[in-house]
MINU-414949 format. One record per residue (C-alpha): x, y, z; residue number from 1; residue in one letter. Coordinates in pm, 1 decimal. Layout:
<recs>
@xx:X, yy:Y, zz:Z, n:NUM, res:A
...
</recs>
This chain:
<recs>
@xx:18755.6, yy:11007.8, zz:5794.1, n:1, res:X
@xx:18845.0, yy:11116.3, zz:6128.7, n:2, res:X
@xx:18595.2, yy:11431.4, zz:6124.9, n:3, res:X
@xx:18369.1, yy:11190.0, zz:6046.9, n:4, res:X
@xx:18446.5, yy:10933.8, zz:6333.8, n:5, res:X
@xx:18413.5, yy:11218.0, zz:6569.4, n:6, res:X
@xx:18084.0, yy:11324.3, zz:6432.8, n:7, res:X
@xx:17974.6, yy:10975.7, zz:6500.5, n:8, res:X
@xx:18092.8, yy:10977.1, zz:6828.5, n:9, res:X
@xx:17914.5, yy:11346.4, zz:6923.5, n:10, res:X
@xx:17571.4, yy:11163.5, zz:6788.3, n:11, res:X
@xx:17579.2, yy:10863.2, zz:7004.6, n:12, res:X
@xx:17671.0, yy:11055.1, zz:7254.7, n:13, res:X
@xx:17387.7, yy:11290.2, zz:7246.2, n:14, res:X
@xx:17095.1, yy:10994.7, zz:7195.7, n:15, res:X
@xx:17162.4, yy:10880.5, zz:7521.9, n:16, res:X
@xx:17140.2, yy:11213.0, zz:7663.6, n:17, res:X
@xx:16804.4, yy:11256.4, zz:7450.9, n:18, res:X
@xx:16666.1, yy:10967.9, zz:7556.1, n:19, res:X
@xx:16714.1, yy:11022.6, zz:7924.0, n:20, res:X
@xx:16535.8, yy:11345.5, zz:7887.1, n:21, res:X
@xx:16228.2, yy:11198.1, zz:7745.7, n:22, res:X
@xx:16238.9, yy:10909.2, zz:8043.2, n:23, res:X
@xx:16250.9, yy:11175.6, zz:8276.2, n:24, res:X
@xx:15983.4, yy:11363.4, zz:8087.2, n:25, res:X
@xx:15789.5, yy:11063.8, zz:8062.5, n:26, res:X
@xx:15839.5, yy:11018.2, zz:8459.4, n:27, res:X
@xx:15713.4, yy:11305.1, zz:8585.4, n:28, res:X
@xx:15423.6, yy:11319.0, zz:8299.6, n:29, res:X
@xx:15327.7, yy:10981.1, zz:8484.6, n:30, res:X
@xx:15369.0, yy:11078.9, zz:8839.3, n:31, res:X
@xx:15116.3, yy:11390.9, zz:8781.4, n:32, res:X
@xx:14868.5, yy:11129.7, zz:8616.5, n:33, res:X
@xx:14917.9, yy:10899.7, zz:8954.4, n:34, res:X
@xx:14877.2, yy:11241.2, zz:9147.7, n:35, res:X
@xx:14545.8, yy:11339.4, zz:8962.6, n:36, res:X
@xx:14368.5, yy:11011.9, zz:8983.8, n:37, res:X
@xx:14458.0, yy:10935.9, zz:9346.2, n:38, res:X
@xx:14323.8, yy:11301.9, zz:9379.2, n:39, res:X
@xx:13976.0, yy:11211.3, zz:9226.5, n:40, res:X
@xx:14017.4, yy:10868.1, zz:9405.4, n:41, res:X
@xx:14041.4, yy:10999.3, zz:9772.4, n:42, res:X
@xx:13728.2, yy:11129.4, zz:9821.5, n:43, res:X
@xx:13558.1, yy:10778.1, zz:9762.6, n:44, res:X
@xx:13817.6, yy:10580.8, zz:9919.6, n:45, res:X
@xx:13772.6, yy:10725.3, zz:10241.2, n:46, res:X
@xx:13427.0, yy:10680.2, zz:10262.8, n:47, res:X
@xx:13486.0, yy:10324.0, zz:10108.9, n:48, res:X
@xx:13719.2, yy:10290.5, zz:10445.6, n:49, res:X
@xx:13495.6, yy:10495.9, zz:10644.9, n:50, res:X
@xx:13170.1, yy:10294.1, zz:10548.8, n:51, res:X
@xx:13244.9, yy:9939.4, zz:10431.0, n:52, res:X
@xx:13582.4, yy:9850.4, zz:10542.3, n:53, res:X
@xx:13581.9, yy:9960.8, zz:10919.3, n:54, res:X
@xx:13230.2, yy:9850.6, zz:10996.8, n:55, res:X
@xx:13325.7, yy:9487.9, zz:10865.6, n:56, res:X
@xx:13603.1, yy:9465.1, zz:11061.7, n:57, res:X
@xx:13428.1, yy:9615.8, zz:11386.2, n:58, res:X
@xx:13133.8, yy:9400.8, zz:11331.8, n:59, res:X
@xx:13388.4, yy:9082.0, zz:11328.9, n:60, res:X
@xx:13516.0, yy:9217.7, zz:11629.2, n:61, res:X
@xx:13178.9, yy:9263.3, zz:11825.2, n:62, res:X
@xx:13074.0, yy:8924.5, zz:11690.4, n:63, res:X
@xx:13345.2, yy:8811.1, zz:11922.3, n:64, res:X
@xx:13213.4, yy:8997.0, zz:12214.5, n:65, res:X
@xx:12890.9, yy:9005.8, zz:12427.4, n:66, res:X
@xx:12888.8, yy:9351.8, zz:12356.1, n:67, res:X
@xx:12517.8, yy:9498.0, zz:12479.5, n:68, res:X
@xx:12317.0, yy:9804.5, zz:12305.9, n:69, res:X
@xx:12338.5, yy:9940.6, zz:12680.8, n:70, res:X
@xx:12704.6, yy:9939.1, zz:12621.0, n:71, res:X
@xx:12789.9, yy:9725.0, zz:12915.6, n:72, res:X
@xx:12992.4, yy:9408.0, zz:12796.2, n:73, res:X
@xx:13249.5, yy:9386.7, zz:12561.8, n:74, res:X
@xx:13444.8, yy:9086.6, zz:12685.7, n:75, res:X
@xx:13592.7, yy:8856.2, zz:12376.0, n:76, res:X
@xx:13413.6, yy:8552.1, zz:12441.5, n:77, res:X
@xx:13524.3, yy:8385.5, zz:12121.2, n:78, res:X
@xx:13328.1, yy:8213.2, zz:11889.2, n:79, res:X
@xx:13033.8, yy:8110.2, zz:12122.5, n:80, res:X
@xx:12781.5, yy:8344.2, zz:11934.8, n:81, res:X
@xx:12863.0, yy:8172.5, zz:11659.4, n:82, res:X
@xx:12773.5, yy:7793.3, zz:11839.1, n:83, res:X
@xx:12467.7, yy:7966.2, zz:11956.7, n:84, res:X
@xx:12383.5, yy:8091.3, zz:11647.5, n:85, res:X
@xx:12416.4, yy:7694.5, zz:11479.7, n:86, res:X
@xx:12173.5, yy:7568.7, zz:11751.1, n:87, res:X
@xx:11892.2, yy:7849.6, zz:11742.3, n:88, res:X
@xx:11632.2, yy:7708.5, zz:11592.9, n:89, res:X
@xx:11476.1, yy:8083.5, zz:11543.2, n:90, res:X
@xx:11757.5, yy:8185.4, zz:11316.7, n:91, res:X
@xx:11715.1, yy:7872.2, zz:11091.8, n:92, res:X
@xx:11363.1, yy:7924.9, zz:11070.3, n:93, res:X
@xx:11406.5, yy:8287.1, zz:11001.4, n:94, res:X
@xx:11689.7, yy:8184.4, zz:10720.8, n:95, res:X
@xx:11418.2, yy:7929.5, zz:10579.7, n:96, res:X
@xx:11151.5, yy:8263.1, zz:10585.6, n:97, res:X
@xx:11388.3, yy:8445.8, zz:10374.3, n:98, res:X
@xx:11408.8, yy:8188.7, zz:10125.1, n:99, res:X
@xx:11112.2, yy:8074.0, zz:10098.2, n:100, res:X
@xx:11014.1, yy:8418.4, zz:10003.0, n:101, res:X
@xx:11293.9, yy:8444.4, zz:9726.2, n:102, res:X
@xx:11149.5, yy:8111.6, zz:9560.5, n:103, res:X
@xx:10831.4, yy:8275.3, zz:9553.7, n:104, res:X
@xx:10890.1, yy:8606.1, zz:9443.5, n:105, res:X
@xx:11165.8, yy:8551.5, zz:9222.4, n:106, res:X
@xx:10982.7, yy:8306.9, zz:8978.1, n:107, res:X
@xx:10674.7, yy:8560.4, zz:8941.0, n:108, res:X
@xx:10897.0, yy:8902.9, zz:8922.6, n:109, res:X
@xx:11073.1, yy:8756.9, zz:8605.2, n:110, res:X
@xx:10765.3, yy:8611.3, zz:8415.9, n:111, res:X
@xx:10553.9, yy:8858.8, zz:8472.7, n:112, res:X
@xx:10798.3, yy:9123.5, zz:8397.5, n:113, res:X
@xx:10868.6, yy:8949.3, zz:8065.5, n:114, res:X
@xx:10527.7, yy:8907.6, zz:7966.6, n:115, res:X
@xx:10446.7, yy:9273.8, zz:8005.1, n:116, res:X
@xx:10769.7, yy:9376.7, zz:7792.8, n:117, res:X
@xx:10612.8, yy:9135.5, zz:7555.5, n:118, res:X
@xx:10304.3, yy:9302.1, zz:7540.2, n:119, res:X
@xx:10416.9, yy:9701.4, zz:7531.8, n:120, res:X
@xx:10680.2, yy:9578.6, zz:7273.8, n:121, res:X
@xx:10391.1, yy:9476.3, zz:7038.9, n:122, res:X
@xx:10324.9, yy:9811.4, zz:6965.0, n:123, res:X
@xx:9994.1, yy:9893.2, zz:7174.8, n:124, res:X
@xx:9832.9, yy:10173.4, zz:7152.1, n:125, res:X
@xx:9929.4, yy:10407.2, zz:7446.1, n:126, res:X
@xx:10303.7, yy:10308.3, zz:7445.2, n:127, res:X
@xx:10365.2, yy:10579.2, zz:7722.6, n:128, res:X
@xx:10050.1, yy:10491.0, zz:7934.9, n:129, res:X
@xx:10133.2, yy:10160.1, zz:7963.0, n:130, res:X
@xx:10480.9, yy:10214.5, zz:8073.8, n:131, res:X
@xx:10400.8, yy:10450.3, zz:8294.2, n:132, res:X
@xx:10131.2, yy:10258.5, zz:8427.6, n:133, res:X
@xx:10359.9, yy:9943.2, zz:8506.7, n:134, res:X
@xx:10656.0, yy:10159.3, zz:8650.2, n:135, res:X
@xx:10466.4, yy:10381.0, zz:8854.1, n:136, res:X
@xx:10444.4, yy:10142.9, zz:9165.2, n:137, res:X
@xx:10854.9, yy:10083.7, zz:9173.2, n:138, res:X
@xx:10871.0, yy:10492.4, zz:9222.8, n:139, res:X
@xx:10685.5, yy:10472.6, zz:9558.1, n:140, res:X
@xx:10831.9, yy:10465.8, zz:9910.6, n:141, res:X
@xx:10803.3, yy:10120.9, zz:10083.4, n:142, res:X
@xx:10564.0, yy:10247.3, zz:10397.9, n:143, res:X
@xx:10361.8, yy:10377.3, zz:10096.2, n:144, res:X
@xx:10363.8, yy:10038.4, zz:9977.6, n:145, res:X
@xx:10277.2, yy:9885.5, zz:10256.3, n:146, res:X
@xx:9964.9, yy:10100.5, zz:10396.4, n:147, res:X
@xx:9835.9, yy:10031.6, zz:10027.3, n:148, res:X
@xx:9822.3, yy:9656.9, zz:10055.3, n:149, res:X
@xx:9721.1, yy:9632.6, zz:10417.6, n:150, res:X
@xx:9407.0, yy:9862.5, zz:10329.4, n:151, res:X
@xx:9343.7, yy:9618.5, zz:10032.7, n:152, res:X
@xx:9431.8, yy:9306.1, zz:10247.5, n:153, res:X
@xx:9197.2, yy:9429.8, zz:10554.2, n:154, res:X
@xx:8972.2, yy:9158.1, zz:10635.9, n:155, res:X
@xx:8636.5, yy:9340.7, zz:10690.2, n:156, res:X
@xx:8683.0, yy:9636.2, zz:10463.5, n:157, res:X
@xx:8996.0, yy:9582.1, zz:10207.4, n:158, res:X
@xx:8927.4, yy:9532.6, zz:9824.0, n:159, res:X
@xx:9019.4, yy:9191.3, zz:9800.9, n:160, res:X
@xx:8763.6, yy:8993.1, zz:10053.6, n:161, res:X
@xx:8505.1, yy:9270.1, zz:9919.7, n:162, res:X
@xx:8539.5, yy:9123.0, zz:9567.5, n:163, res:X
@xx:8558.5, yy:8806.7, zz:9712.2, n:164, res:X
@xx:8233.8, yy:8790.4, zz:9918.7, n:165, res:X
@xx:8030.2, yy:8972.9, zz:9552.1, n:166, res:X
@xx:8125.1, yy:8678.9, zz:9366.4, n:167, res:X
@xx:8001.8, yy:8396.4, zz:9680.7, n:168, res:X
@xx:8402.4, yy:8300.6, zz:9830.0, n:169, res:X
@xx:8456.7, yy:8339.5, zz:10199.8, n:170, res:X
@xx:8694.0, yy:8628.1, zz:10307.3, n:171, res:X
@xx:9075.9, yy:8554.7, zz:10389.4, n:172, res:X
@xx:9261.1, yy:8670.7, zz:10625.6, n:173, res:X
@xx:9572.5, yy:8796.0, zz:10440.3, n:174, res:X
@xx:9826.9, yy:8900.5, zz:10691.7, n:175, res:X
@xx:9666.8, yy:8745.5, zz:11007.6, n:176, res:X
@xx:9660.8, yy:8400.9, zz:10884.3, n:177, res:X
@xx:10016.3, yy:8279.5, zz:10883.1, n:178, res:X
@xx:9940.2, yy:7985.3, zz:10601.8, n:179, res:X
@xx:9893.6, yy:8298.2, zz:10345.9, n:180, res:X
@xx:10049.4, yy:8590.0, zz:10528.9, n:181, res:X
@xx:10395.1, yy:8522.0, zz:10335.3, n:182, res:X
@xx:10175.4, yy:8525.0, zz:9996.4, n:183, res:X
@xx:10060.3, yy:8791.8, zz:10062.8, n:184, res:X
@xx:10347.2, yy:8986.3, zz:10142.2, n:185, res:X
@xx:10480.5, yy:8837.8, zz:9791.6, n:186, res:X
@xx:10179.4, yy:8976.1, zz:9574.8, n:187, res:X
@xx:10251.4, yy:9306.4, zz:9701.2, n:188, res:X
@xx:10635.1, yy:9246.5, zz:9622.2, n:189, res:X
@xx:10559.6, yy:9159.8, zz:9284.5, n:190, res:X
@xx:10304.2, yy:9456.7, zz:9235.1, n:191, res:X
@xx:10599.8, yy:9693.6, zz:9363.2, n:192, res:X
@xx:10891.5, yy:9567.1, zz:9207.6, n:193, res:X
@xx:10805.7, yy:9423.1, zz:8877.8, n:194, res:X
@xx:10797.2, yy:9748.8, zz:8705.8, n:195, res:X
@xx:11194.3, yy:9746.9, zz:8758.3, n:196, res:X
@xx:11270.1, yy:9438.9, zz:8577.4, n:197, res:X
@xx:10993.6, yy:9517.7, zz:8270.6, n:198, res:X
@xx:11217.9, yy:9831.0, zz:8244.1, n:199, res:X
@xx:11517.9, yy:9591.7, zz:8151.3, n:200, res:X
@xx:11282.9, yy:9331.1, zz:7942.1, n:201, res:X
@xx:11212.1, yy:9610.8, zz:7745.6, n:202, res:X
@xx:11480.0, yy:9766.0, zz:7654.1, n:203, res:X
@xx:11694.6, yy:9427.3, zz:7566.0, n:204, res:X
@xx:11347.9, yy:9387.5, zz:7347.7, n:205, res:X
@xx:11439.0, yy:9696.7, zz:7139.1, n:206, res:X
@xx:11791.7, yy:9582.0, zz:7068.8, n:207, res:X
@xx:11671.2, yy:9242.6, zz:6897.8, n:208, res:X
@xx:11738.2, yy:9399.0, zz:6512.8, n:209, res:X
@xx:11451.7, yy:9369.5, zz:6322.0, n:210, res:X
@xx:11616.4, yy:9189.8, zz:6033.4, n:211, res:X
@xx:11628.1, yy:8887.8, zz:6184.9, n:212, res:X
@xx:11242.3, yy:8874.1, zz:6251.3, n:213, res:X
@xx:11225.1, yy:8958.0, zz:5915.6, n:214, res:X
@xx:11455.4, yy:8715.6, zz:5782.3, n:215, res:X
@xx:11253.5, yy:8402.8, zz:5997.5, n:216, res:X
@xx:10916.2, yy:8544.7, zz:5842.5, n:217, res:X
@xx:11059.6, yy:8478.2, zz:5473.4, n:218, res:X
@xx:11140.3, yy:8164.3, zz:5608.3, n:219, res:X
@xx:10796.6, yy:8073.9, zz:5708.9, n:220, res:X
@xx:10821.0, yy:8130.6, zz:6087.0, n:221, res:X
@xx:10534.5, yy:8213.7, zz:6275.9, n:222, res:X
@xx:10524.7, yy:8447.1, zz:6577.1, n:223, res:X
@xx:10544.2, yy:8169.9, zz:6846.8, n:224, res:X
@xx:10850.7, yy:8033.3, zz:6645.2, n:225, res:X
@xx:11035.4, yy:8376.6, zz:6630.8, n:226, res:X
@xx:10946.8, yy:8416.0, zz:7023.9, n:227, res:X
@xx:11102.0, yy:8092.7, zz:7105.8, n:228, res:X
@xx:11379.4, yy:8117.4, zz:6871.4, n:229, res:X
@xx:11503.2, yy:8443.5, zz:6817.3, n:230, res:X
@xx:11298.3, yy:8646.6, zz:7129.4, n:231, res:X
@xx:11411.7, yy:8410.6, zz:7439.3, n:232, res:X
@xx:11752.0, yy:8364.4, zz:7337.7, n:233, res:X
@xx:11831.0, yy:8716.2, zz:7292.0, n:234, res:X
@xx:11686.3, yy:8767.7, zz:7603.1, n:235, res:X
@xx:11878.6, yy:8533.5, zz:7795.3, n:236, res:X
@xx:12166.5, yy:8750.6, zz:7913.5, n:237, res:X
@xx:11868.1, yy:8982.7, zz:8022.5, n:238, res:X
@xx:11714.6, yy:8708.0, zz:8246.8, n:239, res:X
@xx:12056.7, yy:8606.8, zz:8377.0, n:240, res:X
@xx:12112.9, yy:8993.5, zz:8510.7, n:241, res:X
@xx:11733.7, yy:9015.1, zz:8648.5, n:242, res:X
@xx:11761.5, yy:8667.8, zz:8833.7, n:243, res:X
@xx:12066.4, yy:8733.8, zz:9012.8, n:244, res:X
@xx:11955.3, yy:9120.3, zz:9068.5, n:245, res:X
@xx:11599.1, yy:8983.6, zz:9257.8, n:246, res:X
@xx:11777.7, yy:8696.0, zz:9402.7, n:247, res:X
@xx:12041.1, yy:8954.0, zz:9591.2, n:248, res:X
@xx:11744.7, yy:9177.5, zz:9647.1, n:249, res:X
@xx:11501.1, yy:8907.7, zz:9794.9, n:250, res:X
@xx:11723.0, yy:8792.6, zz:10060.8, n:251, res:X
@xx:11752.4, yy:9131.3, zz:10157.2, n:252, res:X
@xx:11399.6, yy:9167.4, zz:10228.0, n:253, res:X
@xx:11299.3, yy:9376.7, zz:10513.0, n:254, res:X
@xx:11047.6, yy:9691.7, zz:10496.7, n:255, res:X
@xx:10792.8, yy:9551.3, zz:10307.9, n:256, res:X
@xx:10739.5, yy:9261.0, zz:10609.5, n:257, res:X
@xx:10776.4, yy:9453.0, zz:10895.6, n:258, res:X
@xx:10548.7, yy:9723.9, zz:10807.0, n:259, res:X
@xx:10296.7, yy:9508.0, zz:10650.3, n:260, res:X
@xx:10249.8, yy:9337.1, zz:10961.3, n:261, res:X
@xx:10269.4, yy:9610.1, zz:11165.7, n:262, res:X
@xx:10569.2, yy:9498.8, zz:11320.1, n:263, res:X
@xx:10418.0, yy:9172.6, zz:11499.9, n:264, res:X
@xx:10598.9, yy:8950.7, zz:11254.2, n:265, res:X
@xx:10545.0, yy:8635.3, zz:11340.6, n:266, res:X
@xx:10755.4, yy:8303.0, zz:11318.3, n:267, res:X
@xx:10568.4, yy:8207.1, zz:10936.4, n:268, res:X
@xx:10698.6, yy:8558.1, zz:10797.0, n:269, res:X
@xx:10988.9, yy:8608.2, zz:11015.2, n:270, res:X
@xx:11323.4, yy:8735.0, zz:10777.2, n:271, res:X
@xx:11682.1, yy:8661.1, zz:10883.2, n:272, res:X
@xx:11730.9, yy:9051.8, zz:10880.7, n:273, res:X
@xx:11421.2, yy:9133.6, zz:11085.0, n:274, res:X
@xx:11571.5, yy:8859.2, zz:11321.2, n:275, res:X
@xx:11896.1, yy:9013.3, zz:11302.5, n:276, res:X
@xx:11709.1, yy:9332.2, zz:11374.4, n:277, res:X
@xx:11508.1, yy:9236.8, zz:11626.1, n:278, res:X
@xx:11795.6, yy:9044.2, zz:11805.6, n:279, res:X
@xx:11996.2, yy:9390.7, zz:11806.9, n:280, res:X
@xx:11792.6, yy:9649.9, zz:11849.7, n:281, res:X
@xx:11515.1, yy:9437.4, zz:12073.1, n:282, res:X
@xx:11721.1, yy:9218.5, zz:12300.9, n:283, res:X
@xx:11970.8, yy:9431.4, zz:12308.7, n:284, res:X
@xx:12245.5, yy:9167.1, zz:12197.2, n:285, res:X
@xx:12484.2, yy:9339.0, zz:11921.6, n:286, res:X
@xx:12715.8, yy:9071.4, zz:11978.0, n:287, res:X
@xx:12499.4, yy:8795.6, zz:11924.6, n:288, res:X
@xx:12302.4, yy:8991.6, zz:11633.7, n:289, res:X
@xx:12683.5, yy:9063.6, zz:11437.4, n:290, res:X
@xx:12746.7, yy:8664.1, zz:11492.6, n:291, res:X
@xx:12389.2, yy:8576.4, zz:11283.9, n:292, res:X
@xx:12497.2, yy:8895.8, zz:11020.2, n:293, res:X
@xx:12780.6, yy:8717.2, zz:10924.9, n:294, res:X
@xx:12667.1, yy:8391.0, zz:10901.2, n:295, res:X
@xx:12416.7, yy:8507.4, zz:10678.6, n:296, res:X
@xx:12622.2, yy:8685.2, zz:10455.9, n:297, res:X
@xx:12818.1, yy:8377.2, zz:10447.3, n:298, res:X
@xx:12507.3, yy:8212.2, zz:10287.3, n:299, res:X
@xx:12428.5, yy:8539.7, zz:10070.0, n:300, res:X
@xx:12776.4, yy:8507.0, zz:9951.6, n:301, res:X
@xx:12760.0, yy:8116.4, zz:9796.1, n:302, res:X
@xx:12433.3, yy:8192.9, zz:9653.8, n:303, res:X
@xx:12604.6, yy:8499.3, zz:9521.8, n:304, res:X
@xx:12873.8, yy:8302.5, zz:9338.0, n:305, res:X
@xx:12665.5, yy:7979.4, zz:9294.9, n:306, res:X
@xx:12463.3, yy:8178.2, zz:9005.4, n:307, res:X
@xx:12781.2, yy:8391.9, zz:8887.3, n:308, res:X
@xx:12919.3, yy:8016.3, zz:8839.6, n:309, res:X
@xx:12597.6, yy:7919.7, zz:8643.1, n:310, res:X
@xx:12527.3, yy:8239.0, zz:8466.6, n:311, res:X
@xx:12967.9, yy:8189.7, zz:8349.4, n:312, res:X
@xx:12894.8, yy:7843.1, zz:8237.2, n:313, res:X
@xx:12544.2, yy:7944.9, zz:8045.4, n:314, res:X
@xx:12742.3, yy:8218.4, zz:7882.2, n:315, res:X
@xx:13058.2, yy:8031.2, zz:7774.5, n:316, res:X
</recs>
């Protein structure tokens, strides 16, 4: 009995020195993991810091300043850009530009997109031409873009007002008249971009399983039955990502605009970045121009979580 009660006694005392070993094992195993991923993290974090954090921060900063592009100024001056900014009628309209031109690009650049995914899906003959075919534009450089449209848009020699005039219709001024300048700068939008979102369209398409088309044609279901009950409701988280993708990317909209109108933009076509631009880089006001970036981004940012908020709801 009593060699036993010792024996005991030398077990439980080892476990505890076991199972400090593996703790400290298991330390140091997790200290190297910590080591190696803030090793592979560093390298983005500083230009996260670098890139993103600091020029927020500065850009509050100048928006509190009447800091020149000269570099003279500087002086805090509070939050007067941003009461300028409220009562400049410019900036609104500007604001109301960019808008405008996400309601009427957005609408087209998902429809369109869907009906061509629609139609490759099908089977056509010429799969790969007709992909190619709708993609091709989204590869091309913006100033590319843009000297395309404005040769087709010219009002004595472009493509359109020459097809126009052949069939008996009076030419149209697309980028000098402001009534259709911002339509115009849509349709070459749309003819640029769509081949993105198709890209998307189609591949959700292709991961609809076939058994369930197959199943709703036993049952009797034609095609426009199947598209409206099995096609558009697969497709829905599809549309969800593509809205909210060419919303963000609308009210971004810069290039296309200035270049197309060979940098005259006028008040009808006017975006709040080219105004932010222009503000900055033209009248020499960073301060000013940093006030109007932020309140923008203010807007960006509830139309930003407006649709997250819709798209949650949808998908709950």
């Amino acid at each position: 009995m009593t060699t036993s009660a010792v024996g005991n006694r030398a077990v439980a005392t080892a476990a505890p020195a076991a199972d400090d070993a593996t703790s400290i094992r298991r330390g140091s195993h997790r200290r190297r993991n910590n080591a190696t991923a803030w090793a592979f993290l560093a390298p983005f974090l500083v230009f996260f810091v670098l890139f993103l954090v600091w020029p927020m921060i500065h850009g509050i900063y100048l928006s509190l300043t009447d800091q020149s592009l000269t570099g003279s100024g500087g002086a805090l001056i509070g939050i007067d850009n941003y009461l300028e900014a409220f009562a400049d009628a410019e900036m609104w309209g500007a604001i109301w530009n960019t808008i405008w031109f996400t309601l009427l690009s957005t609408v087209p650049l998902v429809l369109v997109a869907l009906v061509m995914a629609l139609l490759v899906d099908q089977g056509l003959p010429g799969q790969w031409l007709w992909r190619l075919s709708y993609f091709m534009p989204f590869l091309l450089a913006s100033t590319v873009v843009s000297l395309i449209w404005i040769w087709m848009m010219n009002p004595q020699l472009g493509l359109f007002n020459t097809v126009l005039q052949a069939v008996g219709l009076e030419p149209v001024p697309w980028l000098q008249d402001p009534s259709v300048s911002m339509i115009s700068i849509v349709i070459a939008t749309v003819w640029w971009t769509v081949g993105f979102n198709f890209l998307l369209y189609l591949a959700a398409l292709q991961n609809i399983p076939e058994q369930q088309y197959e199943a709703a044609s036993i049952d009797g279901a034609g095609k426009w039955r199947q598209l409206f009950g099995i096609t558009l409701p697969q497709l829905g988280p599809t549309t969800a990502l593509i809205v909210i993708l060419q919303v963000l990317a609308s009210l971004k909209v810069f290039d296309q605009i200035y270049q197309m109108m060979n940098q005259l933009v006028t008040p009808a076509t006017q975006s709040a970045v080219i105004y932010i631009f222009d503000v900055g880089f033209t009248g020499y006001r960073f301060g000013y121009s940093s006030a109007i970036s932020y309140i923008f981004f203010a807007i960006v940012l509830i139309v930003s979580l407006v649709q997250f908020r819709v798209t949650a709801r949808r998908g709950a």
